[in-house]
C-alpha positions in Angstrom: 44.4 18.9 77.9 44.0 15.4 77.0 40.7 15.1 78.6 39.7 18.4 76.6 40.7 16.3 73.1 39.0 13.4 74.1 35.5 15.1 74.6 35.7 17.1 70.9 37.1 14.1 69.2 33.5 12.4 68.5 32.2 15.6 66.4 34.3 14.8 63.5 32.9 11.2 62.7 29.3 12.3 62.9 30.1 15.6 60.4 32.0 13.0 58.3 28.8 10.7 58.4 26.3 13.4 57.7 28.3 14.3 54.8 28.6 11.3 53.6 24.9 10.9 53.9 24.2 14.3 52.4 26.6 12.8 49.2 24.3 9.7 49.2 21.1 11.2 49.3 22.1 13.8 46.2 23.0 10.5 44.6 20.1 8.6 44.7 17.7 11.7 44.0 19.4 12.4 40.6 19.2 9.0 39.8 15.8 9.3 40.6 14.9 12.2 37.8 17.1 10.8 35.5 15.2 7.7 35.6 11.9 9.3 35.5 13.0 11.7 32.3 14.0 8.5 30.5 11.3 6.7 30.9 9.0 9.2 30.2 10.4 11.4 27.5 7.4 13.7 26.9 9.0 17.1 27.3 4.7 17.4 29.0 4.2 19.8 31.5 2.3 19.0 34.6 -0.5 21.5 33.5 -0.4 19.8 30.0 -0.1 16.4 31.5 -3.8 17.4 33.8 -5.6 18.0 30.6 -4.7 14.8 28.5 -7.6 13.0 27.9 -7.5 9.4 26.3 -9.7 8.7 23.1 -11.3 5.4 22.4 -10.2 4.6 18.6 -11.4 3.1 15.7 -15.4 2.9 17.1 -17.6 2.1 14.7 -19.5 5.3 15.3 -17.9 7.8 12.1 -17.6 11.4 11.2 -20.2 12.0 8.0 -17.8 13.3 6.2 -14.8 10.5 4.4 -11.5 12.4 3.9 -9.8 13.3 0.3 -7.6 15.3 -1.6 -10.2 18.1 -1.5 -10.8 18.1 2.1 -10.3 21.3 4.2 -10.6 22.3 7.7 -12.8 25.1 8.7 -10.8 26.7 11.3 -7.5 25.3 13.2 -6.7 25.4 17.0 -4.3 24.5 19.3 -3.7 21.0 20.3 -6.2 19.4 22.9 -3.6 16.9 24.3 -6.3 13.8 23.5 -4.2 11.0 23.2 -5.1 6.9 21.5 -5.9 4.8 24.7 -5.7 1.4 23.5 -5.4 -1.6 26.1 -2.0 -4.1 25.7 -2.9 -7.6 24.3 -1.0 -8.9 26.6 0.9 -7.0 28.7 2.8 -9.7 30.6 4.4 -11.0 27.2 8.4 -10.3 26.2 8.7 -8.4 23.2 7.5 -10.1 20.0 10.5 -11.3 17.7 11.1 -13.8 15.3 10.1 -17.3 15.9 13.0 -18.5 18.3 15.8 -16.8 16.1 18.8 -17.2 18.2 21.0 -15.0 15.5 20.2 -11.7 14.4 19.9 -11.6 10.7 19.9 -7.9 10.4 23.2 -7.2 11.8 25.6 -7.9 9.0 27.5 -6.8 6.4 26.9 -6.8 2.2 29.1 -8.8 0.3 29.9 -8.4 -3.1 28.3 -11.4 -5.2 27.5 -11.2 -9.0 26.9 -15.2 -9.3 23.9 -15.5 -6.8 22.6 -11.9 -7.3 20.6 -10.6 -9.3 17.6 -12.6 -7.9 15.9 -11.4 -11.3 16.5 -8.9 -14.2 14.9 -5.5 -14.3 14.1 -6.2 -18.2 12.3 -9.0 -17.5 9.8 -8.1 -14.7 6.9 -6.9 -16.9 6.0 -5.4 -13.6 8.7 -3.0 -12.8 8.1 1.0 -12.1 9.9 3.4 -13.9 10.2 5.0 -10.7 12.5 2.1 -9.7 13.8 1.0 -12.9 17.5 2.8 -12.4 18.9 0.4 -15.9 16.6 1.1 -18.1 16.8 5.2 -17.1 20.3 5.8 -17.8 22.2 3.9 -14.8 25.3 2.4 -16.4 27.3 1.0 -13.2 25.2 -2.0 -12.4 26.8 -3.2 -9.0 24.4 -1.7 -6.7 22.6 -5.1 -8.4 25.0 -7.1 -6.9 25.2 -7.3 -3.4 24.0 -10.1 -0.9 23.6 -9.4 3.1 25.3 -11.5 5.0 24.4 -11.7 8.8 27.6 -11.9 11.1 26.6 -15.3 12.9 24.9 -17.2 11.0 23.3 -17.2 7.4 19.8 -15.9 6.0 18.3 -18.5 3.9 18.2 -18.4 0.4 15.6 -17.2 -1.6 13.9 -20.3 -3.4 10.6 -18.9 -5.3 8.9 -22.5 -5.1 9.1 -22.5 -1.3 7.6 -18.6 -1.7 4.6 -19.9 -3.8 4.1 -22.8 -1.5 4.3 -20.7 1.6 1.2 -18.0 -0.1 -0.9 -21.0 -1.4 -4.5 -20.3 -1.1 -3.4 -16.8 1.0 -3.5 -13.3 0.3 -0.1 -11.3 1.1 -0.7 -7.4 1.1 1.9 -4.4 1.4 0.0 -1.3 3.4 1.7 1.9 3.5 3.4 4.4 1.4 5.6 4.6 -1.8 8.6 2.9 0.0 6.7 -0.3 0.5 5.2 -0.3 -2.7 8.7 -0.7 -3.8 9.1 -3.6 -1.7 5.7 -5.0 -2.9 7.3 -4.6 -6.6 10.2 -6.3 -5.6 8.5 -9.2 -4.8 6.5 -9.5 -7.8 9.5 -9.2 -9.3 10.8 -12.4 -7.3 7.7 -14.1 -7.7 6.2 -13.7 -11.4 8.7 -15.9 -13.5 7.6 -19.1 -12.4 3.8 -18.1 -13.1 2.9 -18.9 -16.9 1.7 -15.5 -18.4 -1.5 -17.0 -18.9 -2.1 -17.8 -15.3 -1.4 -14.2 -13.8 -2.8 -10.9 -13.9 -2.3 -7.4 -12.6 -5.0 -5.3 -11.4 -4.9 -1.5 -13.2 -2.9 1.2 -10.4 -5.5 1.8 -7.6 -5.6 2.2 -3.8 -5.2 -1.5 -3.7 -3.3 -2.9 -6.5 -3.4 -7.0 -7.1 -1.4 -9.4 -8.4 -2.8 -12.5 -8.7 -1.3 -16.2 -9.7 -3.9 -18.7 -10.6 -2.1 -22.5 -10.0 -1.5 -21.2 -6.3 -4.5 -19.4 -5.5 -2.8 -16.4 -4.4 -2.5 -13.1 -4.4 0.3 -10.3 -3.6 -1.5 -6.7 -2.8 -0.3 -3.5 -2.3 -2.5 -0.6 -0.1 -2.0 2.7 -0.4 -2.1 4.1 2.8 1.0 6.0 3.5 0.1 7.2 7.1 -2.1 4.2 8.2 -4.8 6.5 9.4 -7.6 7.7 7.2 -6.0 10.8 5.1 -6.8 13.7 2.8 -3.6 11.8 1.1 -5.1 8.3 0.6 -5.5 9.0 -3.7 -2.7 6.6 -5.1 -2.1 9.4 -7.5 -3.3 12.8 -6.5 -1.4 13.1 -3.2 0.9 16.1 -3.3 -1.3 18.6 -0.8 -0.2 21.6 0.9 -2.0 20.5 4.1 -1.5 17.4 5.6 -4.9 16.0 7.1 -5.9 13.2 9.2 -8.1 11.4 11.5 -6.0 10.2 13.9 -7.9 8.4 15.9 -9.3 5.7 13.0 -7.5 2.9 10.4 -11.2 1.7 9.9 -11.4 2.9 6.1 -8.2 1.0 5.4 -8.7 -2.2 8.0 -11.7 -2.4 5.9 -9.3 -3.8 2.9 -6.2 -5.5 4.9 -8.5 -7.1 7.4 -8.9 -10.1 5.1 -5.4 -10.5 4.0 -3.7 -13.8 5.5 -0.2 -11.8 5.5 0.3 -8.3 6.4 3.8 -6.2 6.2 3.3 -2.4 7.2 5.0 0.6 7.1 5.0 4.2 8.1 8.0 6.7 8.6 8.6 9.3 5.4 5.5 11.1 5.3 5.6 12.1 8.6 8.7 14.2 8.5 7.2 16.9 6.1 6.1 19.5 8.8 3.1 19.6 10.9 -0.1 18.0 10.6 -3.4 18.5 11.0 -6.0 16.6 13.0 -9.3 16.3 12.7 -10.9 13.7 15.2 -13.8 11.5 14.5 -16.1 13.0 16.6 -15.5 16.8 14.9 -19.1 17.8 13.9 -17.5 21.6 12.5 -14.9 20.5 10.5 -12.4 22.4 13.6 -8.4 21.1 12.9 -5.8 20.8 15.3 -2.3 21.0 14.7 0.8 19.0 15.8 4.1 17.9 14.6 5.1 14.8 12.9 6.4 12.9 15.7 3.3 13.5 18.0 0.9 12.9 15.1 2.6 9.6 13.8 2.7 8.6 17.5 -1.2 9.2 17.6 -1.8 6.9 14.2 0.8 4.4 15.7 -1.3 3.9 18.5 -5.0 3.5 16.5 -3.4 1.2 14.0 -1.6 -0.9 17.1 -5.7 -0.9 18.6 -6.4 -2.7 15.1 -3.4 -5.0 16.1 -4.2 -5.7 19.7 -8.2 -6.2 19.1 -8.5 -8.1 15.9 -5.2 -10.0 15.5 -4.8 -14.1 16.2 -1.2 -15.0 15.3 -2.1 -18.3 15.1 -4.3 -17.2 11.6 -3.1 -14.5 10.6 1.2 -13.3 10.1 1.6 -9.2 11.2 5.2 -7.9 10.2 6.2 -3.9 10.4 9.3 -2.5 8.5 11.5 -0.2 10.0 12.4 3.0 8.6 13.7 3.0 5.6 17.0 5.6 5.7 17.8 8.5 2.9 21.0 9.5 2.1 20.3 13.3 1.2 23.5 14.8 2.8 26.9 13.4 1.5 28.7 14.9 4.0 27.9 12.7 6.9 29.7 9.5 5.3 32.6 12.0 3.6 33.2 14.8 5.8 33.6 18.1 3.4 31.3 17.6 0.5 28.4 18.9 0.0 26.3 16.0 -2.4 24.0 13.3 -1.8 23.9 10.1 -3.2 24.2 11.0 -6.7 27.0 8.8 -8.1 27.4 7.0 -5.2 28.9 3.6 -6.3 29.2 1.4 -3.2 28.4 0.6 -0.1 29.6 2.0 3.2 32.1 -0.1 4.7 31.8 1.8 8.3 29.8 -0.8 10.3 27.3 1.2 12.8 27.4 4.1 10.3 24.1 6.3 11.5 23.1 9.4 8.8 20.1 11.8 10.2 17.6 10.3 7.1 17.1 8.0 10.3 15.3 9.5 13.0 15.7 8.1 16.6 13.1 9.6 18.6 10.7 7.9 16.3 12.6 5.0 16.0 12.0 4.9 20.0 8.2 5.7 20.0 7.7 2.9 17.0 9.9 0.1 19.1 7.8 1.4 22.4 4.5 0.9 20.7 5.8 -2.1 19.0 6.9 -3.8 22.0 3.3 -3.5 23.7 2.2 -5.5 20.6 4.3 -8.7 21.9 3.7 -11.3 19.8 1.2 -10.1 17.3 4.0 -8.3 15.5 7.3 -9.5 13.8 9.6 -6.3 12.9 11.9 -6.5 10.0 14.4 -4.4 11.1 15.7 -2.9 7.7 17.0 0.7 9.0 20.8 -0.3 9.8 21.7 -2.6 7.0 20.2 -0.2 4.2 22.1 3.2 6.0 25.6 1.5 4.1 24.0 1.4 0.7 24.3 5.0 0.0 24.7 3.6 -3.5 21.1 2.1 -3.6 18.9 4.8 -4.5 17.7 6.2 -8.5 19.5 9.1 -8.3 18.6 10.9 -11.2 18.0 7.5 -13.2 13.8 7.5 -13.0 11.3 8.6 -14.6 10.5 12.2 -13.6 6.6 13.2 -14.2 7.4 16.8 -13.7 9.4 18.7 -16.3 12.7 19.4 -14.7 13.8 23.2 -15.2 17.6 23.9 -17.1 19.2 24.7 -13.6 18.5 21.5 -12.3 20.0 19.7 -15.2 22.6 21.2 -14.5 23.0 20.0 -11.2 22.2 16.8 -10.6 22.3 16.8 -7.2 19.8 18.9 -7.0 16.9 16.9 -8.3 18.0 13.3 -7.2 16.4 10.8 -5.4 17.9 9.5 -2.9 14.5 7.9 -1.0 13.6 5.5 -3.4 15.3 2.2 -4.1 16.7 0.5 -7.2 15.7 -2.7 -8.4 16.6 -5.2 -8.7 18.1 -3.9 -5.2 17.9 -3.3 -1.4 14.6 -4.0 -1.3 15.1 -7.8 -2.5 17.0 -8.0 0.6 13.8 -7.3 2.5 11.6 -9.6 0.7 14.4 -12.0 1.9 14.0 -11.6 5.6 10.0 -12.1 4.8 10.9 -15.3 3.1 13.4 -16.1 6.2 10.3 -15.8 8.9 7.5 -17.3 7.5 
């Protein structure tokens, strides 16, 4: 009997290590498509993934026919899966931060300080937009004008309007993209203008590129419209509000034409994307055929012609490239007080819940601009703005700006319901992002 146990006795280590193996090998595989779906997070199919083809952009060769307001497409069809190929500048580089920053300025907290702040009165700026101008509009509570960021390690340096000037002398700083950084190009002609005798600066009239210009430094501060990078059927400064969306995604040449020059360059894209689909119509289109596709895919498709501009024409050494993060809205009050139903209308303060995340902040495309971003390396400095402006949920106009539209009894009645909560007061958050600019260069 004990020579019987003695011959069955091996079977149970090798079951126990083909198990084990069996365990192992599950392991490993699931790792395996996990790792894969993460770092390829195009819900593509393989069929789809055989028919992408990759388009050349921004060629010199054009379609006849420029895009505005009055543009239409002929017919629309499904999407043809082209994608931008554009070649990394330098695919071996880290990604592209500040100059050697060892602290991270843009993870803080605001601190309430009425002897530093306002960096300048709304009144005064001869500049400011009634879009923007929350004081002069009915906003009584003034201490969303008070608040400073303050980083957690270290400190941001403080705004000094000489050094500004002395950094822009003989240069040209423009603002490309939509209404959001036109506010921030405001801002800092609010920061800037006092100093400058009235005599010795000027204001071009409200146009696709709007100047400012100070004489004694030689400078100017320019804003572009050109809220989704690409050429548009939405590139009127005034005469944008269009049922159909249409670009050509594969081309910033119409607007390169004007930044190119520009010594300084902050851009931004992020809000016009999230208003439905869009429609593409490609360079090459001789019959005036759309396609359509979503936000996302489309902003990811003028990301990638605009980053070509980047990678092909841009020599940090000459020229300073920054891109601002999305700016956040704060449409649904229940997602910083559980059980309401508002929005930031009459919204006093800050949020004191570090980390605080609302859905006005999209992650997917926050992943797809850091992606494209990060192939940039160097060329590109990101002012990372998104975080620090989720806790001022006290920030925005509300219902204190002009409105060019007549607004209708019910909505007066409701504040709520006609209150912007995009936009940006100023003086304001916006300041704050002028400051980082100041901080880098």
């Amino acid at each position: 009997m004990m020579q019987r146990w003695n011959r069955k006795k091996p079977h149970f280590p090798i079951l126990i290590l083909l198990f084990i193996l069996f365990i192992v090998f599950t392991i490993l595989y699931n790792e395996l498509n996990i790792r894969q779906i993460n770092e390829d997070p195009d819900p593509v199919s393989r069929n789809q993934r055989a028919s992408i083809t990759y388009v050349k952009p921004n060629l010199a060769k054009r379609a006849s026919e420029v895009l505005d307001r009055f543009s239409t497409c002929n017919s629309t069809r499904e999407y043809s899966w082209r994608r931008i190929g554009w070649v990394d500048p330098s695919p071996n580089l880290g990604r592209g931060r500040v100059d050697g920053e060892s602290c991270d300025v843009f993870s803080g907290k605001w601190v309430f300080d009425n002897r530093s702040h306002p960096l300048y009165s709304e009144s005064e700026c001869p500049y400011m937009s009634d879009q923007l101008a929350c004081h002069k509009h009915g906003r009584a509570d003034l201490l969303y004008q008070y608040w400073r960021w303050q980083p957690h390690d270290c400190n941001l340096k403080r705004w000094n309007v000489k050094e500004m000037w002395e950094k822009l002398r003989g240069k040209r700083l423009m603002f490309v993209g939509d209404s959001l950084n036109r506010g921030q190009w405001i801002s800092m002609v609010c920061l800037l203008q006092s100093v400058i005798p009235a005599d010795k600066r000027s204001m071009s009239p409200n146009a696709e590129l709007t100047i400012f210009r100070a004489e004694e430094y030689n400078a100017t501060v320019e804003f572009l419209w050109a809220p989704l990078l690409v050429e548009s059927n939405s590139d009127d400064p005034v005469n944008h509000k269009l049922a159909d969306r249409i670009i050509r995604p594969d081309s910033v040449t119409r607007h390169s034409s004007q930044w190119e020059h520009a010594d300084i360059l902050v851009f931004n894209s992020y809000l016009w994307w999230r208003q439905g689909p869009v429609k593409l119509l490609w360079s090459d289109e001789e019959n005036g055929a759309c396609e359509e596709l979503d936000g996302l895919g489309a902003m990811e498709l003028a990301m990638g012609a605009w980053a070509d501009w980047v990678a092909s024409k841009v020599d940090p050494q000459k020229k300073r490239v920054f891109f601002v993060t999305m700016s956040p809205t704060h449409l649904w009050s229940r997602e910083w007080a559980p059980g309401t139903e508002g929005n930031c209308y009459n919204e006093k303060t800050p949020m004191n819940l570090e980390g605080y995340w609302g859905s006005g902040s999209d992650l997917p495309t926050m992943r797809m601009v850091d992606k494209v971003l990060a192939r940039l390396s160097t060329k590109v400095s990101v002012l990372n703005i998104t975080q620090l402006s989720e806790y001022r949920k006290d920030g925005h106009p509300s219902i204190y700006r002009k409105f060019w539209e007549t607004l209708r009894p019910e909505q007066l009645a409701n504040p709520a319901s006609y209150s912007d909560c995009i936009h940006w007061c100023l003086p304001g958050v916006p300041d704050v992002w002028n400051e980082f600019l100041f901080h880098f260069l």
